[in-house]
C-alpha positions in Angstrom: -40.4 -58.1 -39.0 -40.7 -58.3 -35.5 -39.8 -55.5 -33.1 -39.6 -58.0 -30.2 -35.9 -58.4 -29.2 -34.4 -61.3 -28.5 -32.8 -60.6 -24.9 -34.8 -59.8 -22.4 -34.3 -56.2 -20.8 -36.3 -56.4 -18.1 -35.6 -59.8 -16.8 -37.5 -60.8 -13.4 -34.3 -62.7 -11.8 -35.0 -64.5 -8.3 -33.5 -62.0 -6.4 -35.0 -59.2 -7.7 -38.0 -61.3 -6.9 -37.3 -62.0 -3.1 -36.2 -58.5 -2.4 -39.4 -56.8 -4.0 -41.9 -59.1 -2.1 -39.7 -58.3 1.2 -40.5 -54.2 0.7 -43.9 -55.1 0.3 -43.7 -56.1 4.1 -44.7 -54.1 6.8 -41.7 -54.1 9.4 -39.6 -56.5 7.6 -36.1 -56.7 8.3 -34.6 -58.0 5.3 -33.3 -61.2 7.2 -35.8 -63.6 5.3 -34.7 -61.5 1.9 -31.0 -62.6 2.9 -31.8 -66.4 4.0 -32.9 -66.9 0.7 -30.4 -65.3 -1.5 -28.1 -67.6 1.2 -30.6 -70.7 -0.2 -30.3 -69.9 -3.7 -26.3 -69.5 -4.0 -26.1 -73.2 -2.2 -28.7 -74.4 -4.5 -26.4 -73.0 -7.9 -23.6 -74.7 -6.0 -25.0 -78.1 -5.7 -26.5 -77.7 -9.1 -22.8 -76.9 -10.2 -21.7 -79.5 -8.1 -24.4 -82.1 -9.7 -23.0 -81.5 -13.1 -19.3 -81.8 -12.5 -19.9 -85.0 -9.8 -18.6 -87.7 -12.8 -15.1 -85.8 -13.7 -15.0 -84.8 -9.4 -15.7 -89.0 -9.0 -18.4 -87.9 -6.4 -20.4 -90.8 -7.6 -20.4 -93.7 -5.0 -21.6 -93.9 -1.4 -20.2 -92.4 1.3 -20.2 -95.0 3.6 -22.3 -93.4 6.1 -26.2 -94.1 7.1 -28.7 -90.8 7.0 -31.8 -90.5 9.8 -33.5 -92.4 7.8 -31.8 -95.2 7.7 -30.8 -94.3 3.6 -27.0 -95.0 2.4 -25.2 -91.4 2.3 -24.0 -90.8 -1.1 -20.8 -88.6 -1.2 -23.1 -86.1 -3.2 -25.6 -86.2 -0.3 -22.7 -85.2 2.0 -21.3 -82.2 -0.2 -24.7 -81.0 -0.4 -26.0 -81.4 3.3 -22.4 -79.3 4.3 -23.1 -76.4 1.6 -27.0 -75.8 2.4 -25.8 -75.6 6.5 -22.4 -73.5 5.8 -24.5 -71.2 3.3 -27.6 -70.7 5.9 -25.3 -70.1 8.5 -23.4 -67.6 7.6 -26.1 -66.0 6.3 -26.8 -64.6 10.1 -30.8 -65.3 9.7 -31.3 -68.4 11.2 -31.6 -70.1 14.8 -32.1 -73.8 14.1 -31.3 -76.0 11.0 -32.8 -79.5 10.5 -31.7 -82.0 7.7 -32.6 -85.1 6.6 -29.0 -86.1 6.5 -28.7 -85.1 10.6 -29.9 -87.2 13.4 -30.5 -83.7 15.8 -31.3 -80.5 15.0 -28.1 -77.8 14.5 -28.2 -74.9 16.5 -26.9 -71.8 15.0 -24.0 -70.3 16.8 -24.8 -67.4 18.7 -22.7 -65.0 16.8 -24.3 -65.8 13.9 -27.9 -66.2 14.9 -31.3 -65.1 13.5 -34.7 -65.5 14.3 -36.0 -68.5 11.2 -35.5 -72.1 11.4 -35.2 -74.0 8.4 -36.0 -77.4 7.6 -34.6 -79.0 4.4 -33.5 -82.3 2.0 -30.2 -80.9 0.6 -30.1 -83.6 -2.2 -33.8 -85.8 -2.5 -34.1 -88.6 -4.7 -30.1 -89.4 -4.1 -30.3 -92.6 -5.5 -30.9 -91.7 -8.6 -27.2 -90.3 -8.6 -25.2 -92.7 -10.6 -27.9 -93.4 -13.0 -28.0 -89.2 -13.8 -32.0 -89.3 -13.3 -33.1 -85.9 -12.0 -33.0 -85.1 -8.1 -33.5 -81.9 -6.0 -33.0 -79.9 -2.5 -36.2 -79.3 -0.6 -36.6 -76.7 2.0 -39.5 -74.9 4.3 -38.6 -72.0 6.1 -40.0 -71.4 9.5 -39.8 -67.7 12.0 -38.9 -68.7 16.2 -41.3 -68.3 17.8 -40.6 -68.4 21.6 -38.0 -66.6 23.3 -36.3 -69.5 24.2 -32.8 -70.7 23.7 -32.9 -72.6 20.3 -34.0 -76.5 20.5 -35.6 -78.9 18.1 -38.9 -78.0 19.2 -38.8 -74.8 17.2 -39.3 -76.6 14.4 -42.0 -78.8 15.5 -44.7 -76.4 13.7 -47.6 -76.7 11.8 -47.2 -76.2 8.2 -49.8 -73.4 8.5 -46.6 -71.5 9.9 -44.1 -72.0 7.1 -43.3 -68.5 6.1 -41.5 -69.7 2.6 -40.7 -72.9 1.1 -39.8 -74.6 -1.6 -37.6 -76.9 -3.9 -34.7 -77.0 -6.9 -34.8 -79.2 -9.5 -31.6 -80.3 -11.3 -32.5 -82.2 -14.1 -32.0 -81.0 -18.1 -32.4 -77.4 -16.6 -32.0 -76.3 -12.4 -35.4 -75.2 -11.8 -36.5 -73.4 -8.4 -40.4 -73.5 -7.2 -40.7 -70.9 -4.3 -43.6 -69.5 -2.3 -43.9 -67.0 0.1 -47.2 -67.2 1.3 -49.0 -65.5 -2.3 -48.5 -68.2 -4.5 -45.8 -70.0 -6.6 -44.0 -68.8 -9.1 -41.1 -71.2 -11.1 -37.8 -69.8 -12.0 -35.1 -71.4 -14.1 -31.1 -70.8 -14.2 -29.4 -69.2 -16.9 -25.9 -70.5 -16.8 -24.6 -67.4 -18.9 -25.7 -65.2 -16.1 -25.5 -67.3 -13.0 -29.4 -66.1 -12.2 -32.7 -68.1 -11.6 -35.0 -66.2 -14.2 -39.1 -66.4 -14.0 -40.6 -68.7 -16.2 -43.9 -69.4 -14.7 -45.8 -67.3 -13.0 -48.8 -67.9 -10.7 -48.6 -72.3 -10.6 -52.0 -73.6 -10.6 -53.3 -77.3 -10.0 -55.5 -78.6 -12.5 -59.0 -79.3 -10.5 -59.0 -83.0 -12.3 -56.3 -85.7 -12.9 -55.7 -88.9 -14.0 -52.6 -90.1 -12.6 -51.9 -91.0 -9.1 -48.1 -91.5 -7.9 -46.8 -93.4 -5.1 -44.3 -96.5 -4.3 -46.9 -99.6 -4.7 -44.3 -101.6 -3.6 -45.5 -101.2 0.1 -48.8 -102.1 -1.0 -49.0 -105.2 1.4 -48.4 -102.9 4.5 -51.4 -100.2 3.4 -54.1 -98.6 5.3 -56.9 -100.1 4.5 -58.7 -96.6 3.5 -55.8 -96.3 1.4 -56.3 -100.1 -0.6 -59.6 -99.0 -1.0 -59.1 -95.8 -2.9 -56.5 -97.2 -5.1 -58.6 -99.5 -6.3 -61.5 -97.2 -7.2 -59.1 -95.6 -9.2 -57.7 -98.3 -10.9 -61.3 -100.2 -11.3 -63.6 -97.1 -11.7 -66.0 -99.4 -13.3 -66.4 -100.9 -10.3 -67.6 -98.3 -8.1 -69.2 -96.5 -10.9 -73.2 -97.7 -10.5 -72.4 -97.2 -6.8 -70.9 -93.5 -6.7 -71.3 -92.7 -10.5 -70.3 -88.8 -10.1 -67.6 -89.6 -7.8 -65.6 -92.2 -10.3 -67.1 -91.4 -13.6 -64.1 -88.3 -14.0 -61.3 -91.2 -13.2 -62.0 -93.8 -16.0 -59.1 -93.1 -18.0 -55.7 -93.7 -15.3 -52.4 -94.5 -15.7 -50.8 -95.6 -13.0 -47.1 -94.4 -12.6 -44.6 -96.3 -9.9 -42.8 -94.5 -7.4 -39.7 -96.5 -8.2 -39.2 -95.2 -11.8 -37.9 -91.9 -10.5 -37.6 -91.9 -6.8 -37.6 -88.3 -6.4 -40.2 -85.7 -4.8 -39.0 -82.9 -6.9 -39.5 -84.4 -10.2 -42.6 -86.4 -9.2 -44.1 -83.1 -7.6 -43.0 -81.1 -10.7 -44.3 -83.7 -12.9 -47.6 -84.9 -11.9 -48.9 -82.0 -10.1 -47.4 -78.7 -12.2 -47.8 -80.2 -15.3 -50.1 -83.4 -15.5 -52.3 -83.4 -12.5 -52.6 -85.3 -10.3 -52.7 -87.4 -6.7 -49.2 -87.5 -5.2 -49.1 -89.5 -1.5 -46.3 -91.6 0.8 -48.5 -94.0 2.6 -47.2 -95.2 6.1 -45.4 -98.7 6.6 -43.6 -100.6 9.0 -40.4 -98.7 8.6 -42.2 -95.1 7.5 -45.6 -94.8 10.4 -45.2 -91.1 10.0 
């Protein structure tokens, strides 16, 4: 028989994760350690709130446009208000900025930390009412100037981010977070209201053979980008020409952005588990 129990004892949970990668900083603070914790409780809350949307009849649009131009769902508006009310008052951040928001939010004063965060509380919204999976995204910046708090102190290179990254709610709510030493994947236990590691250390397969994107746009392409698309979908073109550079792509399936419109699940997909390219390329209504 074996001796190996069937309840883990030692569980890595997500918090105890964040706060033991905080005490392995020099001078920290512990504001970062509570922004996150402040992250993860609105990210069980949509996920909660994802579940129960049906019976709450939070299915439907809002009636309201986002910055993007993008119908609001109501779920998109529940969400946006629980990622800024949860940051907030977690009394670590200056600046907040949304995808559902035309300008940034400045944090109140009597609340105010030194990080800006930049987030999606609900991506891949309209796969709401057909229950396909969606997700919050967030990338967590530290203030830099001593300014008073503006837009621009998000207006950073990604080189700056000091932690980012995304929940999934699909069959399971699954968190992908980096602080700068890798990624590491956690899932929720319902029974105990914690994120749990379940992946340690999330590498990229060196080779693929899927690339992902919304082909639909194909007409309004950068040329560069055409071109690459079709050495991947007619390697046997290019292959006397570049042999060693197409041979490795012969095999490809081509998957279209519009199945599951969704970062999250696309990331999670086709780069954690498959492999792959994932790209937006810019149109007329997208040039950035």
């Amino acid at each position: 028989m074996s001796d190996r129990s069937p309840f883990e004892t030692d569980m890595l949970t997500l918090n105890r994760y964040v706060m033991e990668k905080g005490r392995r900083v020099k001078g920290a603070t512990g504001e970062l350690t509570q922004l996150l914790n402040s992250m993860l409780t609105a990210i069980k809350a949509i996920s909660s709130a994802v579940r129960k949307a049906g019976l709450a009849h939070m299915f439907g649009i809002a009636g309201t446009v986002n910055v993007t131009g993008d119908e609001q769902k109501k779920l998109d508006v529940l969400s946006n208000s629980l990622v800024i009310n949860m940051l907030q008052s977690s009394y670590s951040t200056c600046v907040l900025v949304s995808e559902e928001n035309k300008e940034a939010i400045i944090t109140p004063k009597d609340k105010r930390g030194k990080y800006v965060v930049c987030f999606d509380p609900l991506d891949g919204s309209s796969n709401i009412d057909c229950l396909a999976s969606i997700g919050t995204i967030f990338a967590i910046y530290k203030k830099t100037s001593e300014d008073e708090p503006s837009e621009k102190d998000a207006l950073q290179p990604g080189r700056n981010i000091v932690a980012a990254g995304y929940a999934l709610y699909g069959s399971a709510t699954l968190v992908a977070l980096s602080t700068g030493q890798g990624v590491d994947c956690f899932m929720l236990d319902p029974a105990l209201g914690e994120f749990i590691l379940v992946e340690k250390d999330v590498k990229i397969k060196k080779k693929g053979k899927i690339y992902s994107l919304n082909e639909g746009y194909a007409k309004y392409f950068d040329p560069s980008v055409t071109e690459y698309l079709q050495k991947k979908k007619f390697p046997e073109v290019f292959l006397l020409m570049e042999p060693d550079m197409w041979a490795p792509w012969w095999l490809m399936f081509i998957v279209p952005w519009c199945m599951v419109g969704s970062f999250c699940i696309q990331l999670t997909r086709r780069v954690q588990k498959e492999s792959s390219d994932f790209f937006m390329s810019a149109t007329p209504s997208l040039s950035s």
